[in-house]
N, CA, C and O of each residue as an XYZ file, in Angstrom:
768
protein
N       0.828     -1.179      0.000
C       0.000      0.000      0.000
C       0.882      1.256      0.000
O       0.513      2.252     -0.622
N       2.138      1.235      0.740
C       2.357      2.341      1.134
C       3.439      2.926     -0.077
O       3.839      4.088     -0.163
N       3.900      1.432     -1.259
C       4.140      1.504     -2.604
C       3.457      2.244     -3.640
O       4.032      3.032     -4.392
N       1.880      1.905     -3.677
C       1.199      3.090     -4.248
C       0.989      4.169     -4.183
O       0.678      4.940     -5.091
N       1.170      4.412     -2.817
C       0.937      6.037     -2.001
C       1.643      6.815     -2.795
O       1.245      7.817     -3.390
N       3.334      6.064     -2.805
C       4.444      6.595     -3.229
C       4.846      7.152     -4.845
O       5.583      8.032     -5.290
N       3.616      5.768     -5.638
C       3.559      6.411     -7.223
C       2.638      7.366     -7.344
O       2.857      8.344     -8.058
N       1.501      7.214     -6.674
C       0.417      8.685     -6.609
C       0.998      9.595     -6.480
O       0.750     10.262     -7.485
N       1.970     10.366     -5.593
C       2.529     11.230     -4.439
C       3.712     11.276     -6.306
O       3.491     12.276     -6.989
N       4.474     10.541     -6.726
C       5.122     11.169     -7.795
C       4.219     11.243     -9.040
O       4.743     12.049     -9.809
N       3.251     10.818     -9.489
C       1.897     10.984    -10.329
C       1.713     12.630    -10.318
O       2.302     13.371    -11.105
N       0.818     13.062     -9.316
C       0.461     14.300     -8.613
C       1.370     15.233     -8.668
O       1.020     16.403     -8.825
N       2.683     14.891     -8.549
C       3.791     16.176     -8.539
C       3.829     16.114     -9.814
O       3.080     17.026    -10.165
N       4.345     15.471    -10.993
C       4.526     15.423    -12.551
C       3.295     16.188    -12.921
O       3.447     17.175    -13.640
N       1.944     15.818    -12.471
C       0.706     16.336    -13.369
C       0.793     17.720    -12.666
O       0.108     18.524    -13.299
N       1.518     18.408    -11.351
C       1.570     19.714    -10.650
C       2.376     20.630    -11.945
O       1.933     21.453    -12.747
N       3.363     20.225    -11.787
C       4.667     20.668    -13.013
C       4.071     20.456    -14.408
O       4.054     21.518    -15.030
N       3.812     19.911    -14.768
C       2.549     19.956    -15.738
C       1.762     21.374    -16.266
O       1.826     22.193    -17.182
N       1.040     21.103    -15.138
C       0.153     22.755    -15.047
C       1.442     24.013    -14.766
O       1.101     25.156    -15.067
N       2.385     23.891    -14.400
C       3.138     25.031    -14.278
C       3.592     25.323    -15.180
O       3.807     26.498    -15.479
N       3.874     24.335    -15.886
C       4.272     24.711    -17.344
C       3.784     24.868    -17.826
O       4.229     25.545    -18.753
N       2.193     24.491    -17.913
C       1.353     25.596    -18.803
C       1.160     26.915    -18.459
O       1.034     27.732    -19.371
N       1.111     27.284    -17.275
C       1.312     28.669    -16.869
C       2.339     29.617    -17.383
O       2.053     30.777    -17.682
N       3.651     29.068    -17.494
C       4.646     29.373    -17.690
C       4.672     29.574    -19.066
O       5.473     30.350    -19.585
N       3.622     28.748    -19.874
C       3.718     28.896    -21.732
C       2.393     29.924    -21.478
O       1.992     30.382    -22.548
N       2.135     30.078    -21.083
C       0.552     30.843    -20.975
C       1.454     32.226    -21.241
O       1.655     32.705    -22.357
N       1.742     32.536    -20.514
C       2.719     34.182    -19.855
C       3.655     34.381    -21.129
O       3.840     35.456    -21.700
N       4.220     33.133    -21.478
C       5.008     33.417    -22.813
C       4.242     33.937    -23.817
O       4.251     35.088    -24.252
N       3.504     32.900    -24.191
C       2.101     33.156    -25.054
C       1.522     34.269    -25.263
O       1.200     34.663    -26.384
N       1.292     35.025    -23.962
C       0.375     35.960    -24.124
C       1.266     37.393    -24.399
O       0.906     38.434    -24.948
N       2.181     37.129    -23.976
C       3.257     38.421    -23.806
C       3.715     38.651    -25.187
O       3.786     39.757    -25.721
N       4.036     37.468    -25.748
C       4.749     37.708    -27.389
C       3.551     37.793    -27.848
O       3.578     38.774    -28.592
N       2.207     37.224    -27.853
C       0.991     37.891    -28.944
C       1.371     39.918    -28.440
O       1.765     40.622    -29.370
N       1.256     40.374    -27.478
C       0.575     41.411    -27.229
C       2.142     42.106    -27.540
O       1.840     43.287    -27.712
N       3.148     42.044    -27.649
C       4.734     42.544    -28.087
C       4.266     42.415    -29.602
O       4.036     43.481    -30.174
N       4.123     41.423    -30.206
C       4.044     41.474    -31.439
C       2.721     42.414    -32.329
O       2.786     43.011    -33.404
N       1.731     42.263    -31.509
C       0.456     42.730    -31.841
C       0.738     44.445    -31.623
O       0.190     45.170    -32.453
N       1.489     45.046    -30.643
C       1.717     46.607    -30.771
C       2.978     47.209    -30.983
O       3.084     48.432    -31.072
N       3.865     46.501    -31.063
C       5.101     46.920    -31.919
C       5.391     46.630    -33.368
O       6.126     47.280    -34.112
N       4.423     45.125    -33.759
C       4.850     45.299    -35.412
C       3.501     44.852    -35.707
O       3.476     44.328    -36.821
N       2.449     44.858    -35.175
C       0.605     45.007    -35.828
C       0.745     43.455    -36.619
O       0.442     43.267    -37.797
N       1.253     42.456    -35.720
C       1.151     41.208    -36.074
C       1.015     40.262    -35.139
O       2.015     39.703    -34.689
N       0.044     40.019    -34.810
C      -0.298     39.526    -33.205
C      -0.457     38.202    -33.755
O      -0.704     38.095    -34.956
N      -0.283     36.616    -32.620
C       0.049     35.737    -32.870
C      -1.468     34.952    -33.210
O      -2.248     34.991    -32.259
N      -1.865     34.396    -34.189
C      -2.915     33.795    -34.688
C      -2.973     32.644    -33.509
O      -2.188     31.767    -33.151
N      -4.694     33.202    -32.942
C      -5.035     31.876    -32.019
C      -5.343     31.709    -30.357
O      -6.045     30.964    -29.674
N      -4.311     32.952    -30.077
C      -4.429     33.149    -28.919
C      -5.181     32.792    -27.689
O      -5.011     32.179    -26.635
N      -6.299     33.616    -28.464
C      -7.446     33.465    -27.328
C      -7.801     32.156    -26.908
O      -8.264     31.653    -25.884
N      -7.395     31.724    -28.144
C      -8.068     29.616    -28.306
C      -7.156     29.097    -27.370
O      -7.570     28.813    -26.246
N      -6.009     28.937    -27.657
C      -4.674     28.361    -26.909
C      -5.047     28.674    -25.305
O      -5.168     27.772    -24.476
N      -5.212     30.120    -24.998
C      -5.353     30.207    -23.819
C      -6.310     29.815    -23.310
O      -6.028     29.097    -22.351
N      -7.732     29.971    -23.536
C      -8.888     28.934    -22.726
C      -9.200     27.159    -23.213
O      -9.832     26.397    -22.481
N      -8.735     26.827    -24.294
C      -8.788     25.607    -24.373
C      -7.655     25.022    -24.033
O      -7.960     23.863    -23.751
N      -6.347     25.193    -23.882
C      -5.118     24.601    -23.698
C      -4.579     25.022    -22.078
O      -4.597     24.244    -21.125
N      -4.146     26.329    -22.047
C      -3.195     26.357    -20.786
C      -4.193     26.365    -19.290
O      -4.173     25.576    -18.345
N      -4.972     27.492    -19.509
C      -6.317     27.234    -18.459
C      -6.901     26.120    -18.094
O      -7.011     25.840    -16.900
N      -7.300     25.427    -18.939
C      -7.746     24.008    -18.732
C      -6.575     22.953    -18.012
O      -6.926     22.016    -17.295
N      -5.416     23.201    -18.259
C      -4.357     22.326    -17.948
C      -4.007     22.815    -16.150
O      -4.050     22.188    -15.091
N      -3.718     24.009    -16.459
C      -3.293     24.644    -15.156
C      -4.533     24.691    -13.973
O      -4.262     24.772    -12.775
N      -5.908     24.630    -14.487
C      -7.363     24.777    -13.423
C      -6.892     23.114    -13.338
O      -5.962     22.918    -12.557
N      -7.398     21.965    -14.012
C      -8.154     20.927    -13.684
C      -6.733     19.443    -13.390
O      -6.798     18.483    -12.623
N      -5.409     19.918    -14.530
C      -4.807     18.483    -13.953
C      -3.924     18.432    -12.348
O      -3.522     17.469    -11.696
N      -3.850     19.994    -12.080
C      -3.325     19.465    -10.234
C      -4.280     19.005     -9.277
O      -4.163     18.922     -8.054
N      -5.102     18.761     -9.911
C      -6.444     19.002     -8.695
C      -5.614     17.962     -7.475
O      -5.404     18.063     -6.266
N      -5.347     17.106     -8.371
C      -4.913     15.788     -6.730
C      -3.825     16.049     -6.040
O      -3.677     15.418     -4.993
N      -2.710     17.114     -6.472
C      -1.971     17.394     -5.927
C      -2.896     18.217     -4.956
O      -2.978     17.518     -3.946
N      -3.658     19.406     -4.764
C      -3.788     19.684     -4.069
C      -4.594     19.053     -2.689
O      -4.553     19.353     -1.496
N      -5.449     17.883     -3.585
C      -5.772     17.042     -2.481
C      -4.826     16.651     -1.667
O      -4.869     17.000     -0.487
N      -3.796     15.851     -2.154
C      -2.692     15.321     -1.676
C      -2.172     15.995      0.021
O      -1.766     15.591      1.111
N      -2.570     17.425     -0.785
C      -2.002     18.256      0.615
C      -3.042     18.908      1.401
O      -2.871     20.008      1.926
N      -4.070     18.264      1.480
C      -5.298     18.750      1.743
C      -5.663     20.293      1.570
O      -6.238     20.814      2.526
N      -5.468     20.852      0.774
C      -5.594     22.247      0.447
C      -6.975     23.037     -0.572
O      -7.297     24.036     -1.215
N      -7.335     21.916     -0.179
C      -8.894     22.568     -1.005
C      -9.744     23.331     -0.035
O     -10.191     22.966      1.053
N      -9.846     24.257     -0.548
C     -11.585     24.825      0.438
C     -12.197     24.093      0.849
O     -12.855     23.262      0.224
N     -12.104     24.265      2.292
C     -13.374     23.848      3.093
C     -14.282     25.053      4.071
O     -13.854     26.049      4.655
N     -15.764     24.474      3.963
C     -16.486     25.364      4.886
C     -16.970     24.915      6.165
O     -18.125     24.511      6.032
N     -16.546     24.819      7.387
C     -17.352     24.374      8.268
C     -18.029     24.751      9.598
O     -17.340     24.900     10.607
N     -18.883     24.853      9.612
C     -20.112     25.512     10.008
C     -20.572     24.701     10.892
O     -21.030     25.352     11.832
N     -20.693     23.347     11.076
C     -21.530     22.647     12.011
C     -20.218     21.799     12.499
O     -19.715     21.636     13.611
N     -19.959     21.441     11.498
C     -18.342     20.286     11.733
C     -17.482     20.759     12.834
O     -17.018     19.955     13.643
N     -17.215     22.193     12.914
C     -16.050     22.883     13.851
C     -16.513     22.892     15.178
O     -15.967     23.596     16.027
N     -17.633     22.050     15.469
C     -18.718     22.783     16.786
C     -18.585     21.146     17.646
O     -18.814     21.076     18.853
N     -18.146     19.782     16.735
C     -17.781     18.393     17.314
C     -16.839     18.486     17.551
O     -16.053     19.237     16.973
N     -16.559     17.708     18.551
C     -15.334     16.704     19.091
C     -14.270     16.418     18.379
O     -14.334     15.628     17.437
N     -13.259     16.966     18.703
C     -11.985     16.902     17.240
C     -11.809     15.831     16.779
O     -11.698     15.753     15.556
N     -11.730     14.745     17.519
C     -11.991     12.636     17.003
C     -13.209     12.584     15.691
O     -13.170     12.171     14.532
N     -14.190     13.175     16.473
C     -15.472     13.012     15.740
C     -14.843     14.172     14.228
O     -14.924     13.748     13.075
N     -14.375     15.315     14.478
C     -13.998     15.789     13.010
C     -13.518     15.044     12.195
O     -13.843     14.972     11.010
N     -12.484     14.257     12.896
C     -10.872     13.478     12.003
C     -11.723     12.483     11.048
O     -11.525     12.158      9.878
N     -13.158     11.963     12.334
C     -13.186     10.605     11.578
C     -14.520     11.115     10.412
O     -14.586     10.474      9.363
N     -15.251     11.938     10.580
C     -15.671     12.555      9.729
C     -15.021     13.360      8.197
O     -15.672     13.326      7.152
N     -13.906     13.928      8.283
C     -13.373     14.386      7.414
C     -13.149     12.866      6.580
O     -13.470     12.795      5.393
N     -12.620     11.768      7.244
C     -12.180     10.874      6.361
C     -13.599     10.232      5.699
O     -13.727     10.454      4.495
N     -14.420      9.645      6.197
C     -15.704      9.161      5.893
C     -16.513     10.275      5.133
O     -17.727     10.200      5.321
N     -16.161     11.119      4.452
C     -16.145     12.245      3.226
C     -15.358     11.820      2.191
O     -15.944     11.958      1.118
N     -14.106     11.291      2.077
C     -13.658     10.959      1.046
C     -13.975     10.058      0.049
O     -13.685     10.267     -1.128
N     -14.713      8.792      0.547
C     -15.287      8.129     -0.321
C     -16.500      9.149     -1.261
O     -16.524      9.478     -2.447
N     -17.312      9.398     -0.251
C     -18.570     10.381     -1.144
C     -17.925     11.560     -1.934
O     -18.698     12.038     -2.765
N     -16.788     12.102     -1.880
C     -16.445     12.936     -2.662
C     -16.419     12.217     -3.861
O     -17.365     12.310     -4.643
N     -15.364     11.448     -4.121
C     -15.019     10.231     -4.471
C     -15.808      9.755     -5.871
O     -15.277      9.639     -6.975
N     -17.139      9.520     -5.556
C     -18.374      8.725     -5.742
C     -18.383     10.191     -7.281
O     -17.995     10.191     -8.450
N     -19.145     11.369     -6.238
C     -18.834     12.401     -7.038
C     -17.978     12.649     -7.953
O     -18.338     13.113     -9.034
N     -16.914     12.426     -7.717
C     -15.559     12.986     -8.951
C     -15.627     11.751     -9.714
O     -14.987     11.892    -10.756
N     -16.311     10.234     -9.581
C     -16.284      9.445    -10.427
C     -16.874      9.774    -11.868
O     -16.547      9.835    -13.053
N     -18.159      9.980    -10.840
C     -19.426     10.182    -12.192
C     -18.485     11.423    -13.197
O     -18.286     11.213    -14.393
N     -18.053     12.501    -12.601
C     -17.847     14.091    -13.617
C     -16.367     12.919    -14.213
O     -16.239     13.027    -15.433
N     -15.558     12.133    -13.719
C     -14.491     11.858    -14.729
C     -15.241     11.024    -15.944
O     -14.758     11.183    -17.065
N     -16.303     10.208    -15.821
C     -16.818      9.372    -16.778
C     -17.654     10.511    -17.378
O     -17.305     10.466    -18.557
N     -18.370     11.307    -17.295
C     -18.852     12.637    -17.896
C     -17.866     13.299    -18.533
O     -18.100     13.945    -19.554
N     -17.028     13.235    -18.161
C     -15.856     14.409    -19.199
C     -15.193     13.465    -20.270
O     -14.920     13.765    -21.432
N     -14.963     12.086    -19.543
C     -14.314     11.273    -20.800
C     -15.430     10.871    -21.773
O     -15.176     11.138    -22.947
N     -16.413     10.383    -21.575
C     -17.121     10.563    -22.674
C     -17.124     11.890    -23.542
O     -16.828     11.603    -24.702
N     -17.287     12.830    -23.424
C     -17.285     14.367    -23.764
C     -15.787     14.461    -24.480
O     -15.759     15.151    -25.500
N     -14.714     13.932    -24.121
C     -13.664     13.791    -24.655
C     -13.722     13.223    -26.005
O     -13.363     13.747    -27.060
N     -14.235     12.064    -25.801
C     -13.934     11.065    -26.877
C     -14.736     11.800    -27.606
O     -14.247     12.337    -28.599
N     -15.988     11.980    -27.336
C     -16.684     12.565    -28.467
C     -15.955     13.755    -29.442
O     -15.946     13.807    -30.672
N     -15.386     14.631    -28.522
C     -14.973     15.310    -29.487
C     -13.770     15.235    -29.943
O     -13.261     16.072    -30.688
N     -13.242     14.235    -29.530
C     -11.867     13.786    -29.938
C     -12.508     12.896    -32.092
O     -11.935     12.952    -33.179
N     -13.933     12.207    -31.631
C     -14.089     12.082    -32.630
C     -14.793     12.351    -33.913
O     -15.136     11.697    -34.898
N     -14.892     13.956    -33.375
C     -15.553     14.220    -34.530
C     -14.250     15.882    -34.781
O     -14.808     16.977    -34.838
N     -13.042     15.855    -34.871
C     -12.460     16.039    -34.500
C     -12.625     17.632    -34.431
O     -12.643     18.344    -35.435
N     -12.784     18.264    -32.650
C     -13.432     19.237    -32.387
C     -12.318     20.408    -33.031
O     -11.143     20.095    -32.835
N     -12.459     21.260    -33.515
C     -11.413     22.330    -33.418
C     -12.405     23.945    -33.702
O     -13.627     24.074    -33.785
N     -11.507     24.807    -33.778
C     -12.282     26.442    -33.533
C     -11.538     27.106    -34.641
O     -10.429     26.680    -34.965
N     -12.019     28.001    -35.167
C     -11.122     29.011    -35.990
C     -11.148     30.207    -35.426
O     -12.121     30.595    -34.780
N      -9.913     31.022    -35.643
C      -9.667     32.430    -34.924
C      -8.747     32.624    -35.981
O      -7.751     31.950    -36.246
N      -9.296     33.842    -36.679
C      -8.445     34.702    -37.202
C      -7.826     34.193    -39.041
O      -7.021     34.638    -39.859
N      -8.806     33.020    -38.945
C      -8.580     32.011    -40.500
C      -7.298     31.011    -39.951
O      -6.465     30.518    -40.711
N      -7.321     30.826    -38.517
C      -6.195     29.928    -38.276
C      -7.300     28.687    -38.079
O      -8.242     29.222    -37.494
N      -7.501     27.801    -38.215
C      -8.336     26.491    -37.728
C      -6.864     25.562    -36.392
O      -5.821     24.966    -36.661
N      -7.521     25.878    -35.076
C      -6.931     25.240    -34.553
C      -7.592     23.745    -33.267
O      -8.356     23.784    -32.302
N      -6.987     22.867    -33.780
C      -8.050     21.644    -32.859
C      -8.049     21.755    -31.545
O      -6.979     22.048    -31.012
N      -8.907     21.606    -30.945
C      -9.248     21.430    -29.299
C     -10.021     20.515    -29.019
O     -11.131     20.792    -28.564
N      -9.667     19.324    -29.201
C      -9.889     18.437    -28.558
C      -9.012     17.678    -27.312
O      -9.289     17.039    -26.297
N      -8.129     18.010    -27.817
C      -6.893     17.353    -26.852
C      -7.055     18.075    -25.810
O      -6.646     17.272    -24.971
N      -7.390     19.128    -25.138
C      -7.587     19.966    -24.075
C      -8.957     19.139    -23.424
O      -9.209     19.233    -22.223
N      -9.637     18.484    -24.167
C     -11.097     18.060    -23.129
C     -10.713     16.197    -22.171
O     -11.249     15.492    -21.317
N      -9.206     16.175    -23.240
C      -8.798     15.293    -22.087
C      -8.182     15.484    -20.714
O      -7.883     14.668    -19.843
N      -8.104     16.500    -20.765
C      -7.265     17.490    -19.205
C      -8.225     17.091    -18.483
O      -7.817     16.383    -17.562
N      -9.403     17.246    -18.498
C     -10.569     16.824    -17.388
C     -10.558     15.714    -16.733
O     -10.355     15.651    -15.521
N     -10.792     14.661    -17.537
C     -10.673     13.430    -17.244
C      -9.434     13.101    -15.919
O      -9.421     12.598    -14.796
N      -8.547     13.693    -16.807
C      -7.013     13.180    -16.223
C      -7.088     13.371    -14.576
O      -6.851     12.524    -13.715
N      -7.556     14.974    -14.385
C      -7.344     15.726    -13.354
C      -8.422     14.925    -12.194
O      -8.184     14.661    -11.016
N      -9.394     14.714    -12.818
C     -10.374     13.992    -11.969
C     -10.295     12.662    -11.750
O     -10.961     12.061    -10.907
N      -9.509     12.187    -12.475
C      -9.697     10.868    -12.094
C      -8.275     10.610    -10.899
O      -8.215      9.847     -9.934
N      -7.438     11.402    -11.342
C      -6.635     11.173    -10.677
C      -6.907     11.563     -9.078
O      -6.561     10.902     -8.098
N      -7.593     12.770     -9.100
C      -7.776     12.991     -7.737
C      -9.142     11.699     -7.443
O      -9.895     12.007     -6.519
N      -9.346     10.824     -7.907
C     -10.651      9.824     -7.561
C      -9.524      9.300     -6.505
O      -9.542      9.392     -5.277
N      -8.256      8.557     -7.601
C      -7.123      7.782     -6.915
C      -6.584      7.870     -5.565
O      -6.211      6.953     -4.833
N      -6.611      9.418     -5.309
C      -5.778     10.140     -4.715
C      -7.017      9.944     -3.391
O      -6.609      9.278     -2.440
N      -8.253     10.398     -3.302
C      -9.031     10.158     -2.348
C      -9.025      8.958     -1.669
O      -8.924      8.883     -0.444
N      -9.163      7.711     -2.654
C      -9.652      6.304     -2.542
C      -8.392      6.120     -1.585
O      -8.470      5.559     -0.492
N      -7.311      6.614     -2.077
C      -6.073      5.886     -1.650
C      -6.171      6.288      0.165
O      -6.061      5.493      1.099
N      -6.379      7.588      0.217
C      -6.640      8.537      1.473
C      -7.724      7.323      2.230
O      -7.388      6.984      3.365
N      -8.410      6.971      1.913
C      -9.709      6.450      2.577
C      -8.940      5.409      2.966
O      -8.653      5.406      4.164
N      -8.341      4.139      2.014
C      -8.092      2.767      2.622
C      -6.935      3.104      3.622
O      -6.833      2.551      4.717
N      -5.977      4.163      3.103
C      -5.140      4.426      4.530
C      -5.535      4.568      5.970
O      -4.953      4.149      6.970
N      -6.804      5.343      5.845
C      -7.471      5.891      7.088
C      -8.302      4.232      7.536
O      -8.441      3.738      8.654
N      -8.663      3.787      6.412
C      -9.433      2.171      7.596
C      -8.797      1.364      7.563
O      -9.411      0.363      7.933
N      -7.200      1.025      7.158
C      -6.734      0.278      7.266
C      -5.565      0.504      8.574
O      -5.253     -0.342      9.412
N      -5.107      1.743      8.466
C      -4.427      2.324      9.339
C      -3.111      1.776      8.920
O      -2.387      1.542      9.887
N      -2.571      1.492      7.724
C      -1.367      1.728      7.508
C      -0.734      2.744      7.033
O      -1.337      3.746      6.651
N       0.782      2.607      6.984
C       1.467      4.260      6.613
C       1.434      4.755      5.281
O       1.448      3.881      4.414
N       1.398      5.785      4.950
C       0.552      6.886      3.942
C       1.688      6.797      2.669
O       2.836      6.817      3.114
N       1.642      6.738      1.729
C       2.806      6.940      0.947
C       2.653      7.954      0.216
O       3.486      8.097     -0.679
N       1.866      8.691      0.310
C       1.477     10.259      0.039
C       2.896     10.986      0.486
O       2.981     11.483      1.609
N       4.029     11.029     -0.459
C       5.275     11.648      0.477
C       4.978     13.463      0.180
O       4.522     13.978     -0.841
N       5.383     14.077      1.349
C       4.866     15.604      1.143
C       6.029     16.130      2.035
O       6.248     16.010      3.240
N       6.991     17.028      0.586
C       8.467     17.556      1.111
C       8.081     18.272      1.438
O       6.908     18.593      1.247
N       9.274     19.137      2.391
C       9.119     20.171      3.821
C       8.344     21.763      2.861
O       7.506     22.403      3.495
N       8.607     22.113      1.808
C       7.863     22.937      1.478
C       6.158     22.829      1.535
O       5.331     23.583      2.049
N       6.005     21.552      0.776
C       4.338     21.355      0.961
C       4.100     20.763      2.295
O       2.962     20.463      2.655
N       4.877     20.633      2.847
C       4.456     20.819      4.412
C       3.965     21.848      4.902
O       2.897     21.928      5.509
N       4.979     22.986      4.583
C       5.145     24.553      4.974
C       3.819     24.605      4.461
O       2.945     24.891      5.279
N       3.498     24.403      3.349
C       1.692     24.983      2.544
C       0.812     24.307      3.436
O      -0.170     24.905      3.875
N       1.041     23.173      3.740
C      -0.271     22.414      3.971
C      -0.648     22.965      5.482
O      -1.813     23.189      5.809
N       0.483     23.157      6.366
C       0.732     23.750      7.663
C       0.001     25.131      7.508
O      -0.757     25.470      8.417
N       0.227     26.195      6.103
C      -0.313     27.457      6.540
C      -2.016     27.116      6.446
O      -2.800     27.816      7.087
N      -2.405     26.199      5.756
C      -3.558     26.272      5.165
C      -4.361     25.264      6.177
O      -5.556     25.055      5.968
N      -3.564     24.531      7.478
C      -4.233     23.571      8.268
C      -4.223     24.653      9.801
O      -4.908     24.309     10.764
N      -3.656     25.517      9.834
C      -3.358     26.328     10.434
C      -4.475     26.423     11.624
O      -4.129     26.403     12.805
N      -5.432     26.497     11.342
C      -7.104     26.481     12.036
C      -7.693     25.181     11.971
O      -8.586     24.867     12.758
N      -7.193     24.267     10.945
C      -8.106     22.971     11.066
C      -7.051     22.112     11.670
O      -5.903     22.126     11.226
N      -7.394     21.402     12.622
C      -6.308     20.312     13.413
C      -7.169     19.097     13.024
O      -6.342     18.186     13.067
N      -7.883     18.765     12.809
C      -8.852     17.815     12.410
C      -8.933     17.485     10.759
O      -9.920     17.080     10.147
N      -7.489     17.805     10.187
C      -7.508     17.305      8.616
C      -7.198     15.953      8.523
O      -6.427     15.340      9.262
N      -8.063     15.354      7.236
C      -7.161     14.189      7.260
C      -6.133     14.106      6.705
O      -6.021     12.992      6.194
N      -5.388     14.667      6.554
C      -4.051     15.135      5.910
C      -3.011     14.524      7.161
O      -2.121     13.699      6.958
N      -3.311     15.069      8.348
C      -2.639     14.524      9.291
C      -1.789     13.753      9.499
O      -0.832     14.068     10.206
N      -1.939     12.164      8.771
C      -0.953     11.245      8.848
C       0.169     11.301      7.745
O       1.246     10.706      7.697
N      -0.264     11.975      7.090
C       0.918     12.419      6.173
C       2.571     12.799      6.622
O       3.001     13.794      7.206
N       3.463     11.298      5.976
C       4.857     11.683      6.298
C       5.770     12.519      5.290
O       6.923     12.816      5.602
């Protein structure tokens, strides 16, 4: 178990770096359209497309499990913060399956939606450029399913009670620490 933890935990960081690098081509992207577009009135065919079907999509939806990983998603709690910190812990975990359940159905919803337009082969025109976007509606899938993994894995750790292979270096410690800061009742907790 604590073998899988360990390929998730490097899964999650690759698909993190992933999205950074689309960020990182995003900023390129957008900077040389808008350099080129008012210094020589030749702005880069496509833009707009590239940026909401390609880097946005990559950078919103494939870290999602990294951030699970480090329990860093929004939470609201309102009734939860008012129990017994035991009763939180074991509550927060007995949530992960039903999240779970949830992110199943939207990954089989998006991969269908994928394929489809993978086969009819989706693309957009901007500017008389025809550029395909389909390959961007597989980002969904990826991001969600992976965080399915990433939950499931969280859950059998928590009822089996063996050690976590979710490895989380001293920086995403430092994150997960600012962002657990108020919640002592994460299940993030056993995380080495």
């Amino acid at each position: 178990m604590y073998r899988l933890g360990r390929w998730l935990s490097g899964l999650t960081s690759a698909t993190t770096l992933l999205g950074g690098v689309a960020i990182a081509l995003m900023m390129l992207h957008i900077t040389a359209d808008v350099v080129l577009r008012y210094l020589f009135s030749a702005p880069l065919p496509g833009t707009i497309t590239y940026v909401s079907n390609y880097y946005m999509i990559i950078a919103t939806f494939v870290p999602l499990a990294y951030a699970e990983k480090l329990d860093a998603h929004i939470t609201v709690e309102v009734v939860a913060e008012r129990l017994p910190r035991r009763l939180q812990r074991h509550l927060a975990h007995w949530l992960l399956p039903v999240c779970a359940v949830v992110l199943s159905f939207m990954t089989v919803k998006t991969w269908t939606e994928a394929v489809g337009k993978y086969e009819m082969n989706a693309s957009l025109v901007e500017g008389g450029t025809t550029i395909i976007t389909w390959p961007g509606y597989f980002m969904l899938p990826l991001g969600l399913g992976l965080m399915v993994l990433v939950l499931l894995y969280k859950f059998l750790v928590y009822l089996t009670g063996a050690r976590c292979g979710l490895t989380v270096s001293d920086a995403e410690r430092a994150v997960a620490r600012d962002v657990h800061a108020d919640n002592p009742a994460s299940p993030g907790d056993r995380h080495e």
